[in-house]
ROPADO-210147 format. One record per residue (C-alpha): residue in three letters; z, y, x. Coordinates in steps of 0.5 Angstrom, whole numbers, plus 2048, in hexadecimal, padded with zeros to 3 digits. Example, Ala and Ser with C-alpha at 12.3 -4.5 7.8 and 13.67 -1.06 7.14 Angstrom:
BEGIN
ALA8107F7819;SER80E7FE81B;
This chain:
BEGIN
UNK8A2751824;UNK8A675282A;UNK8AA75882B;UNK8AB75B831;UNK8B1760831;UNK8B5763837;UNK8BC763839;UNK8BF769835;UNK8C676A838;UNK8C876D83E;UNK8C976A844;UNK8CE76A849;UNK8CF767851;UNK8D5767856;UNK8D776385C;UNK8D975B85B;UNK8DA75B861;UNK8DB75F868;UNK8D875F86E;UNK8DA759873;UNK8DB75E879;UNK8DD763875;UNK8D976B874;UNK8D976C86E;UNK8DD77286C;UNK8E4771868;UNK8E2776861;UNK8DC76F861;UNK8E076A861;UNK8E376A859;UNK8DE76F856;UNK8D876E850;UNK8D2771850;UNK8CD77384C;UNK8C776E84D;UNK8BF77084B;UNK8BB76A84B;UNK8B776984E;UNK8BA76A854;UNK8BE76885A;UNK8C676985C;UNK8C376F860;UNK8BF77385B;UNK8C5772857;UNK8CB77485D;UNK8C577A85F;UNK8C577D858;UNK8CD77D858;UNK8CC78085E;UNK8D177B862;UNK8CB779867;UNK8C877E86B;UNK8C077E86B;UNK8BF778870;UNK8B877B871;UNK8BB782875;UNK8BE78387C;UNK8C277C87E;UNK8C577A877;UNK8C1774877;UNK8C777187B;UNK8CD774876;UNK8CA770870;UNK8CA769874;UNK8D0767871;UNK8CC767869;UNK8C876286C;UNK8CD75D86E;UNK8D275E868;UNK8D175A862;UNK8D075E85A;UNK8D175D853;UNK8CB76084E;UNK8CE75F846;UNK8CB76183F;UNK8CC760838;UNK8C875C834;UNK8C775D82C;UNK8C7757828;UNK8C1755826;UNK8BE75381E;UNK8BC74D81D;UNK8B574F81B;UNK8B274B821;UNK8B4744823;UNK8B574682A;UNK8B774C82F;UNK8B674C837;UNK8B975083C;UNK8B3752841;UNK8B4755847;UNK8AE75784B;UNK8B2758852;UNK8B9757854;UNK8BA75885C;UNK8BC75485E;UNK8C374F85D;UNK8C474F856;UNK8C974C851;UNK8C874D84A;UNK8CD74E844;UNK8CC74F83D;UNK8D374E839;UNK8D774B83F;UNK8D274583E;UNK8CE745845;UNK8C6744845;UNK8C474384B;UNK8C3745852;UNK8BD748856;UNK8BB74985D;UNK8B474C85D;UNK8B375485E;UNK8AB75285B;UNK8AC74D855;UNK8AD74F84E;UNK8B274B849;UNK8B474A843;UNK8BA74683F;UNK8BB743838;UNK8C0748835;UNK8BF74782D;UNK8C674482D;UNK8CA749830;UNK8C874F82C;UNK8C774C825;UNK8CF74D823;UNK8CF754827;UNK8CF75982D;UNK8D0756833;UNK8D175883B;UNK8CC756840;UNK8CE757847;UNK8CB75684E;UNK8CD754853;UNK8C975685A;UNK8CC753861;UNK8CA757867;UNK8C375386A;UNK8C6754871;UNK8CC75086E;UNK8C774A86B;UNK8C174C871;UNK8C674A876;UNK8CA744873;UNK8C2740873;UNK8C1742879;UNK8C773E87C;UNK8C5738877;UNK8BE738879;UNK8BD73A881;UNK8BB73F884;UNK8B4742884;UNK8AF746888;UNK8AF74E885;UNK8AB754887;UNK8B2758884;UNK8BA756886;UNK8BB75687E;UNK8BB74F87A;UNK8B6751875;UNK8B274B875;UNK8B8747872;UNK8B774A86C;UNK8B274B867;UNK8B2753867;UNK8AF759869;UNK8AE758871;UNK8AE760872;UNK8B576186F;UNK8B875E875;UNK8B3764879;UNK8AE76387D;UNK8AA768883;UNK8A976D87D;UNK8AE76C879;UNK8B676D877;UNK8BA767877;UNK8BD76786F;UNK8BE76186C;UNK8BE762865;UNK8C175F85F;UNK8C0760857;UNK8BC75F852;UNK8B5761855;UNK8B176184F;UNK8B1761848;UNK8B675D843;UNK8B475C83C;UNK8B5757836;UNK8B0754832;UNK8B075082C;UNK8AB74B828;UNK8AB745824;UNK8A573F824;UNK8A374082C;UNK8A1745831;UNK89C746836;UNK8A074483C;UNK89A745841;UNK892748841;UNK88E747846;UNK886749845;UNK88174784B;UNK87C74C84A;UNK87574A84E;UNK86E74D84D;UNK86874884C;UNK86174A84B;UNK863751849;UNK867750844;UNK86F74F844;UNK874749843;UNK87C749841;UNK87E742842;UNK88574583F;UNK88B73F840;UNK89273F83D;UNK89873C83D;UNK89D73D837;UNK8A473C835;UNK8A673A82F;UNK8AD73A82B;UNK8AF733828;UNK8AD734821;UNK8A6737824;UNK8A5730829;UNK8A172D822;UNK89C733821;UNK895733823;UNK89373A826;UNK88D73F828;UNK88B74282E;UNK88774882C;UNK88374C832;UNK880752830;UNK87B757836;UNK87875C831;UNK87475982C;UNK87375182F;UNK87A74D82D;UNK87B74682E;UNK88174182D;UNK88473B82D;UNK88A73782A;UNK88F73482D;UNK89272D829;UNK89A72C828;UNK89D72B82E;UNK89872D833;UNK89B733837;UNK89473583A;UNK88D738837;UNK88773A83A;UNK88273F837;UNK87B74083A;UNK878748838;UNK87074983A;UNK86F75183A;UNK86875283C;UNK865757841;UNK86C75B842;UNK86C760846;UNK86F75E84D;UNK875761850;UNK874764857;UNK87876685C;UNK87776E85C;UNK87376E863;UNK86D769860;UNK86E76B859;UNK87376C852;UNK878768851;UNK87776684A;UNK87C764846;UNK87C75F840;UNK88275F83B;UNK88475783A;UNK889756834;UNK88C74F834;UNK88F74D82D;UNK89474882B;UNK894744823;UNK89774081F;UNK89173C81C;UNK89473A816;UNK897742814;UNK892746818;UNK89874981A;UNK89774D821;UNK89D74B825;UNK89B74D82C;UNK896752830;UNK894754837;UNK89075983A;UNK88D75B840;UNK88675E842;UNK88275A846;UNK87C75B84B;UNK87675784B;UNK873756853;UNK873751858;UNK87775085F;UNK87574C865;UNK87874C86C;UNK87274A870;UNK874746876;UNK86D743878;UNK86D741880;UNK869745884;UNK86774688C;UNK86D74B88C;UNK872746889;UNK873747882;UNK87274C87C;UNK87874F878;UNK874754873;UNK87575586C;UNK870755867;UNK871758860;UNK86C75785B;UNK868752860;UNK86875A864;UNK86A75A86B;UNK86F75F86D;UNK873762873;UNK87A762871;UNK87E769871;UNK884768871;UNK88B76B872;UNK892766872;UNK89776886D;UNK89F76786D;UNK8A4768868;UNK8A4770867;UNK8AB770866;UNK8B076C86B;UNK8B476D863;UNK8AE76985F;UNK8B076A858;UNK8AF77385A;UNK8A877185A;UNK8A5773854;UNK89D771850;UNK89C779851;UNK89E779859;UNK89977385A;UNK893776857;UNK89577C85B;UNK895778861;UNK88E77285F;UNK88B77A85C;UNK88C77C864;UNK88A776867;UNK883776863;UNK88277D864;UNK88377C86C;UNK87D77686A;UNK88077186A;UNK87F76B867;UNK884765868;UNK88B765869;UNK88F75F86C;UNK89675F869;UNK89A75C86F;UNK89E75686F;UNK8A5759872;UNK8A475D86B;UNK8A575B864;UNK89F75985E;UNK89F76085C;UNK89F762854;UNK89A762850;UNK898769850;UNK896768857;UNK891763855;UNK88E76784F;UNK88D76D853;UNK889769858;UNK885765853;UNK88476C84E;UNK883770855;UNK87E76A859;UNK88376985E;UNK883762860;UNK88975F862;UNK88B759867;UNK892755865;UNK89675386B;UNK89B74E869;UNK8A175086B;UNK8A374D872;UNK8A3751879;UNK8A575187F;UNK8A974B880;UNK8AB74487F;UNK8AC742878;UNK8B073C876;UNK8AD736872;UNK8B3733870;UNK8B973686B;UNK8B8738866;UNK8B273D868;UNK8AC738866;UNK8AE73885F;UNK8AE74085F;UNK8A7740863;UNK8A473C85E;UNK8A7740858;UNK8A574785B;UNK89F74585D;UNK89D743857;UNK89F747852;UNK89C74D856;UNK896749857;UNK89574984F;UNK89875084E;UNK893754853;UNK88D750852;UNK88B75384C;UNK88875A84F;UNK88275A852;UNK88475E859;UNK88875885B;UNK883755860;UNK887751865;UNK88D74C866;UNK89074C86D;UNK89574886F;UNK89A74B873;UNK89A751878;UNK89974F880;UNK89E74987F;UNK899745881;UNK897749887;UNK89F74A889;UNK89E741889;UNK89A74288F;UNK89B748894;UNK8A274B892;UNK8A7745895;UNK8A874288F;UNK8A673B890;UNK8AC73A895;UNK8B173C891;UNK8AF73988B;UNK8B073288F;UNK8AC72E889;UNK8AF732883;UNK8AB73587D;UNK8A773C87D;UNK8A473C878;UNK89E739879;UNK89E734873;UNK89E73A86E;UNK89873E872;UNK893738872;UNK89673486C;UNK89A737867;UNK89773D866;UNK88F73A866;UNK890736861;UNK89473A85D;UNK88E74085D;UNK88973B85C;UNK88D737856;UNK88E73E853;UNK889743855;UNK883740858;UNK87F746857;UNK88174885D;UNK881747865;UNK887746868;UNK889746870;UNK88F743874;UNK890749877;UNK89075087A;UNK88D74F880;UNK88B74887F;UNK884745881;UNK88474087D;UNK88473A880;UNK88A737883;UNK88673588A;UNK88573D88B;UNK88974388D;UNK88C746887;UNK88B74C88B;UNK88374B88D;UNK87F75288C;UNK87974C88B;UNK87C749885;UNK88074D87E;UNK88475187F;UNK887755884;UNK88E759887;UNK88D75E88C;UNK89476088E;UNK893760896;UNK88F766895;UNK89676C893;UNK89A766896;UNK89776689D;UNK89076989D;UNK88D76F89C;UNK889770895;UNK883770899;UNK88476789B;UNK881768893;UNK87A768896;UNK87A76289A;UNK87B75D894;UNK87775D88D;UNK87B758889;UNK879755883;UNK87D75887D;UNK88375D881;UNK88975C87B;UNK88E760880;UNK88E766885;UNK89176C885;UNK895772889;UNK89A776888;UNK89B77D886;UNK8A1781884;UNK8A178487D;UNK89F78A87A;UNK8A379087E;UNK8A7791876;UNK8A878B876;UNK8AC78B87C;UNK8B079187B;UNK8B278E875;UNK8B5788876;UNK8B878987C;UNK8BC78E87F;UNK8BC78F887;UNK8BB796888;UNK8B779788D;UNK8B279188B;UNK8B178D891;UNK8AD786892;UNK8B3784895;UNK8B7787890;UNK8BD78288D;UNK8B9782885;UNK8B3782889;UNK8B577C88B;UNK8B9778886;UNK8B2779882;UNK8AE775887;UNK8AF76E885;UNK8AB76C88A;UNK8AD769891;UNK8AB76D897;UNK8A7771890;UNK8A8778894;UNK8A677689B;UNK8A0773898;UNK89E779895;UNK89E77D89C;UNK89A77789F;UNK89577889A;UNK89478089C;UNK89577F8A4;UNK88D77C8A5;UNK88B7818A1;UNK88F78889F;UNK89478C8A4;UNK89C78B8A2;UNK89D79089C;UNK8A179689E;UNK8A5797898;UNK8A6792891;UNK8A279588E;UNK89C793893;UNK89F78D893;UNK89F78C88B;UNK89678E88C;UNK89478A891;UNK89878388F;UNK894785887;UNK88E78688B;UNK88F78088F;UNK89077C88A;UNK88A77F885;UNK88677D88B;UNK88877688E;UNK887774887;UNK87F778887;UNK87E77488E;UNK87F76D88A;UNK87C76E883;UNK875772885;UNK87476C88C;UNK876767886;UNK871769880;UNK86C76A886;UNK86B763886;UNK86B76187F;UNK86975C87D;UNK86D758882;UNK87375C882;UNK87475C87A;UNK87A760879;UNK88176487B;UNK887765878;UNK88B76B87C;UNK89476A87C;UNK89576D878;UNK894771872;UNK89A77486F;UNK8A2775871;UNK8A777286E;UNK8AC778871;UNK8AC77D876;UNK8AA77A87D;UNK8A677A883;UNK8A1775881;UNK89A773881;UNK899775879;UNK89477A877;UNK89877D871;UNK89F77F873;UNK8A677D870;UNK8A678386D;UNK89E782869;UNK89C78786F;UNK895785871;UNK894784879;UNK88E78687D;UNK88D77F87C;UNK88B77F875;UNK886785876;UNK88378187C;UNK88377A878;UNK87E77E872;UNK879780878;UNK87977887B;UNK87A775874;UNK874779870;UNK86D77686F;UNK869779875;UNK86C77A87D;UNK86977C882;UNK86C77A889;UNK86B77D890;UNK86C776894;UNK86A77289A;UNK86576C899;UNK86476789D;UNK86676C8A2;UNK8617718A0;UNK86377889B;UNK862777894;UNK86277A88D;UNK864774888;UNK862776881;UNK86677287D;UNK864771876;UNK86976D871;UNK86577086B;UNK86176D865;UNK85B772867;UNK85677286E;UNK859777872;UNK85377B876;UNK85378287A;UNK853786880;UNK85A786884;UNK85B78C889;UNK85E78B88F;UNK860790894;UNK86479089B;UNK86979689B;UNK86C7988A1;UNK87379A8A1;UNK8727A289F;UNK86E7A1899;UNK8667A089D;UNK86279A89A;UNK85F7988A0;UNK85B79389C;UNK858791896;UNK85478C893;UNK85278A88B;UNK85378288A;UNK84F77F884;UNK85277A882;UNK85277587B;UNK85877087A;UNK85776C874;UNK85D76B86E;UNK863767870;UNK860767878;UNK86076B87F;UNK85B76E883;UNK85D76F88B;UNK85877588D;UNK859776895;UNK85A77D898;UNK85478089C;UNK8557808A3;UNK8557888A3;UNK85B78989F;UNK85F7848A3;UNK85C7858AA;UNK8607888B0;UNK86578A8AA;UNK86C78B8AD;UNK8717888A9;UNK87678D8AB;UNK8737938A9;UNK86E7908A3;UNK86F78C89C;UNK86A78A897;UNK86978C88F;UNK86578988A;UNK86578C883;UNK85F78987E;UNK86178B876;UNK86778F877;UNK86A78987B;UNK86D789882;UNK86E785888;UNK87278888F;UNK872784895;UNK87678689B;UNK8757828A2;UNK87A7848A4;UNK8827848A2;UNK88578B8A1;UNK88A78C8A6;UNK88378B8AB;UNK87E7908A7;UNK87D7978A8;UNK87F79A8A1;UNK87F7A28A0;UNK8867A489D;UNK8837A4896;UNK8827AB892;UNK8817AB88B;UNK8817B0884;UNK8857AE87F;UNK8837B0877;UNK8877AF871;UNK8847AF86B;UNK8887AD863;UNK8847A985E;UNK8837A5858;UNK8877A8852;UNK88F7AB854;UNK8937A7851;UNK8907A184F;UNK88F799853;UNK88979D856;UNK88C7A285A;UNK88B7A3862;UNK88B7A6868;UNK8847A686C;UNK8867A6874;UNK87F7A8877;UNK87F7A787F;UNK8797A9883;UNK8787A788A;UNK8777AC88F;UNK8777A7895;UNK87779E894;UNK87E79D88F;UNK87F795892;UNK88279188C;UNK885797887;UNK88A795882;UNK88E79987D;UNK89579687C;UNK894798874;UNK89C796873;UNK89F79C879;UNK89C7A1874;UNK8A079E86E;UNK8A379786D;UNK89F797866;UNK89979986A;UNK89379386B;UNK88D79586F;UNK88579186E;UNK88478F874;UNK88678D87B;UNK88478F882;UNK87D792882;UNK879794889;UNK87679B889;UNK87179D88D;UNK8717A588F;UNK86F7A9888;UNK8707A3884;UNK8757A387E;UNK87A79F87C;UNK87D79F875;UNK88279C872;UNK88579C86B;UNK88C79D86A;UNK89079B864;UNK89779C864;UNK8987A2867;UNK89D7A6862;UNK89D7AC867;UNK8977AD86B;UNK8997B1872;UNK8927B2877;UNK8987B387D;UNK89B7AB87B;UNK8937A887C;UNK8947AA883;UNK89A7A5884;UNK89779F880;UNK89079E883;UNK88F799889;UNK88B79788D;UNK889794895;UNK88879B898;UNK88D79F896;UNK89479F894;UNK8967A188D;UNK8917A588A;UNK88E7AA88E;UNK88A7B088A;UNK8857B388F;UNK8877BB890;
């Protein structure tokens, strides 16, 4: 049986080599340094304490030198027993650079960050210990020199990251640090068998008439003695097994598993994930003998990408188990700018966040990494469908050097590694590369040269359909599917809405509905304790030197204040500022969702920039650097459940959409009134209305709520089963607003001591409160609120749950509540 053993020895690190230019501080220079792998050179120089945390102020800039210097990792390796006829050397991730060691004897040399490797060490630890070291060169170093060897190509960023098969961001982005890492990012073991090994399973999983089939293919290794043996493949889900042989000499195998009538996997907004344990083994046919055995858990459903031509264009909608679905979704980039930190529990914390906020896909962006495993079990255990980038974007990438060979290697190990879980649901080829080809100026410089086009339209198709038929794959992201069509084209595939917060007001959202919107975001700074942490300007400003050294995005700072200009007067104070650019952000992102999801099925989804954070910055995230919920995050559970009502024009007329994305008909009564500025409802009317599953109902405004309205002076609310939709004609800083007056009240609840403990905020209305927020972190950074921004009408409560708060304190509740109409919290005397 193979035997799997981790490295036992310590590890250590230290520079090989300084930085071109310098930088790098004299104490560095000769010393060593205990190593934690996984990790990389600046978790471990962090954890001496020789770095400062690049994450606080502007020390980003004080690391540079790590990522331009060259590193040594080394360890010992115990002599091996002669029990096995063969011991490997496998490494899950080494970043990026690497010559390996063992005994002075050189194993070989890797240059990609998303590839595994494995050497035959058998010979080097049968006689006793021996040494490995690692050498890492910079990426720059290596980056640089392919750069001058191939040409220039066409980048969204100055940095040379498309030479080099690593992660994109590591060289930074309009979000993210530049710290090109370097280490052994992932784990290292050694593994030990005899006869042969399972080198790769790859189980294609369909559903026909209800019940489910496992075409389980295999490769294997087989050591020289074990060429002659006949072996078996043994698949097992539950109580049905199957299997094969596989004569001497052949290294593949093929084991074909009916599972009658399995329950489906689903994702969570359509049903349950169901899983099903699949265990693959290995034999000896003429011993018996188990050499090898895999296990995974898999789904049994069906995806397709419907992409039928219409009178609009072309479809872009998935169907999961034959059910159409408007996609909800959300764009992921690395968590952590230092990878290696990002552990199984942090990612179902953040995919648990996601499916809370109801979302129900999750695109891994192509700048980024093929993320762990853990991050792909979370979605399939918590029904969160997951969109795979390849990892190109933003820039020309070479088809010449040594780049294809490692595409292709990348591809398909990644493929076979990430097809067995049933949340996979889509391959993309890259991300806005073939977008940049045709409007960023790149054919001019590129004079004729490669771009990556052969790997998006040739490369990668046929390796998914060799390896992974079971699923679609799409060029790219945006991409219309036909080389004859804009890849940017709202009527076919997919679409990127970056002039709306580059140059256009979030009301431009209204005048388009694409197909499928893969991209669109705004920004927003963080959570207030999340500024104060990592950054030490005191007094905060916008402008503020840390502010700005944690904007990444160009002219990001004057976008945020043209985007409140149409709608807000200027901010008096930071703290007005930091409201009002998180409200603004909330809701240009509500403007796109709620006009898109009423038009499903033409439009048939959204994917918001961006989820997460991978440090403390001003960005477009709904969870901050910190893991601190945005008013965004709150906003997007609204947006994203089931049932949505919408206060809208329509075909230049007001209206109420009800839009239902549930498995059940969706019938009642909708209340609809015009208010007026203090509080008088001026208006009503009762809207009956029935919206069938998974559809939308339109519902016109009688002409009594809607006639000689002056839009200065009045706004509209509909409410119907505790949901609620606000409407305001006109922008806020043209709106007649009382000065906001409201009770607070604070209330403990659940069991002191325990998880359960909270404080109840309860504020009641005495006058129309516009878009109330409680910043829950202002109170304690621990503390978390339930909810975002809530209208109150006079005499409506609003309650909110806060966990968190070690010490509750009536007067801060005063300091931390927000709204339009008001300045910090204002409790009516």
């Amino acid at each position: 049986m193979l035997v799997e053993s981790a490295l036992r020895h310590p590890w250590s690190v230290r520079m090989c080599a300084p930085p071109a230019g310098g930088g790098a501080p004299s104490a560095v220079l000769d010393a060593v340094y205990a190593a934690q792998i996984p990790g990389c050179v600046h978790t471990d120089l962090l954890a001496a304490g020789v770095l400062p945390d690049p994450y606080l102020d502007s020390n980003e800039d004080a690391v540079a030198w790590v990522g331009r210097s060259a590193w040594t990792y080394a360890t010992s390796l115990d002599a091996v027993d002669g029990s096995h006829e063969r011991t490997d050397l496998v490494f899950e991730g080494l970043d990026t650079f690497a010559d390996i060691r063992l005994g002075g004897r050189h194993l070989g040399r890797t240059a990609n960050m998303h590839r595994s490797f494995r050497f035959d060490v058998t010979g080097d630890l049968a006689a006793g210990p021996a040494d490995l070291v690692i050498d890492f060169d910079s990426a720059y170093t290596v980056a640089e020199a392919l750069r001058e060897e191939l040409g220039p190509r066409p980048n969204a960023y100055p940095e040379p990251f498309n030479y080099v098969r690593k992660m994109a961001s590591s060289f930074g982005w309009d979000w993210g640090p530049t710290l090109v890492t370097a280490g052994v990012w992932r784990p290292v073991r050694l593994e030990r068998w005899s006869t042969a090994r399972l080198d790769t399973v790859r189980p294609e999983v369909v559903v026909r008439d209800s019940d489910g089939y496992v075409t389980v293919n295999v490769t294997v290794e087989r050591t020289a003695a074990g060429a002659s043996r006949e072996l078996r493949v043994i698949a097992v889900v539950g109580e049905h097994r199957a299997e094969a042989a596989i004569p001497p000499g052949r290294a593949d195998g093929t084991v074909l598993l009916r599972v009658p009538d399995p329950a489906l996997w689903w994702p969570h907004t359509l049903g349950e994930p169901n899983l099903h344990g699949l265990e693959v083994t290995l034999q000896d046919t003429g011993t018996g003998e188990t050499l090898d055995r895999w296990q995974r858990r898999i789904g049994f459903r069906t995806v397709e990408l419907d992409t039928t031509p219409d009178d609009f264009g072309s479809a872009f909608t998935l169907r999961i188990n034959g059910i159409p679905l408007f996609a909800r979704g959300v764009n992921w980039i690395p968590d952590d700018a230092l990878p290696s930190r990002v552990t199984p529990e942090r990612y179902r914390t953040r995919l648990e966040q996601a499916r809370h906020a109801n979302v129900d896909l999750v695109r891994v962006w192509g700048g980024g990494i093929y993320e762990d495993t853990a991050f792909y079990d979370a979605c399939d255990e918590l029904g969160v469908m997951a969109w795979q980038d390849f990892l190109f974007a933003c820039a020309a990438y070479p088809e010449e050097g040594p780049l294809p060979a490692e595409v292709e290697a990348e591809a398909r190990e990644n493929v076979v590694r990430l097809m067995p879980h049933a949340s996979l649901v889509l391959w993309n080829g890259n991300n806005e590369n073939l977008w940049g080809h045709e409007d960023w100026d790149w054919k001019e410089e590129l004079a004729g040269a490669s771009w990556g086009r052969g790997y998006y339209l040739d490369l990668l198709p046929r390796v998914v359909a060799e390896l992974d038929p079971t699923r679609p794959y799409w060029a790219g992201s945006p991409w219309s599917g036909d080389e004859g069509i804009h890849p940017n084209d709202y009527g076919h595939g997919t679409t990127h809405l970056w002039e709306t917060w580059n140059r256009r007001d979030y009301s431009d959202y209204l005048a388009h509905v694409p197909r499928f919107v893969a991209e669109f975001g705004w920004q927003a700074p963080p959570a207030f304790a999340t500024v104060r942490r990592s950054i030490s300007d005191r007094p905060l400003r916008p402008d503020s030197p840390g502010m700005l050294h944690h904007q990444k995005a160009e002219d990001g700072n004057g976008k945020l204040e043209r985007g409140l200009a149409p709608h807000f007067d200027e901010p008096a104070s930071f703290d007005q500022w930091h409201y009002l650019t998180q409200l603004n952000q909330a809701r240009a992102i509500a403007t796109g969702i709620e006009h898109w999801r009423a038009h499903w099925p033409l439009c048939a989804g959204s994917i918001v920039w961006q989820l997460n954070d991978c440090w403390p910055v001003t960005s477009w995230a709904a969870i901050d650097g910190d893991g601190r919920l945005k008013p965004l995050y709150h906003e997007l559970r609204r947006l994203y459940a089931d049932r949505l009502l919408v206060l809208r024009d329509a075909d230049g007329a007001a209206a109420l959409t009800v839009v239902n994305q549930g498995a059940q008909p969706w019938s009642g009564e909708a209340q609809v009134a015009r208010v007026r500025a203090d509080g008088t409802i001026t208006a009503r009317g009762l809207l009956r209305f029935e919206a069938a599953a998974r559809a939308v109902a339109h519902l016109p405004l009688p002409d009594e709520l809607t006639r000689s309205a002056d839009p200065t002076k009045e706004f509209w609310v509909a409410d119907c089963d505790g949901l609620r939709a606000v409407r305001y004609s006109a922008e806020d800083k043209d709106f007649a607003h009382p000065e906001a007056r409201y009770d607070v009240e604070l209330a403990p609840v659940g069991t002191a001591g325990t998880e359960e403990q909270a404080v109840e905020v309860t504020v009641t209305a005495l006058t129309v409160v516009r878009d109330l927020l409680l910043q829950a972190d202002r109170l304690d950074p621990a503390a978390v609120t339930d909810h975002g921004r809530v209208t109150l009408l006079p005499g409506e409560k609003a309650v909110f749950r806060v966990t968190g708060w070690s010490r509750p304190d009536p007067a801060a509740v005063q300091e931390a509540l927000f709204c339009v109409n008001s300045g910090p919290g204002r409790r009516a005397e």
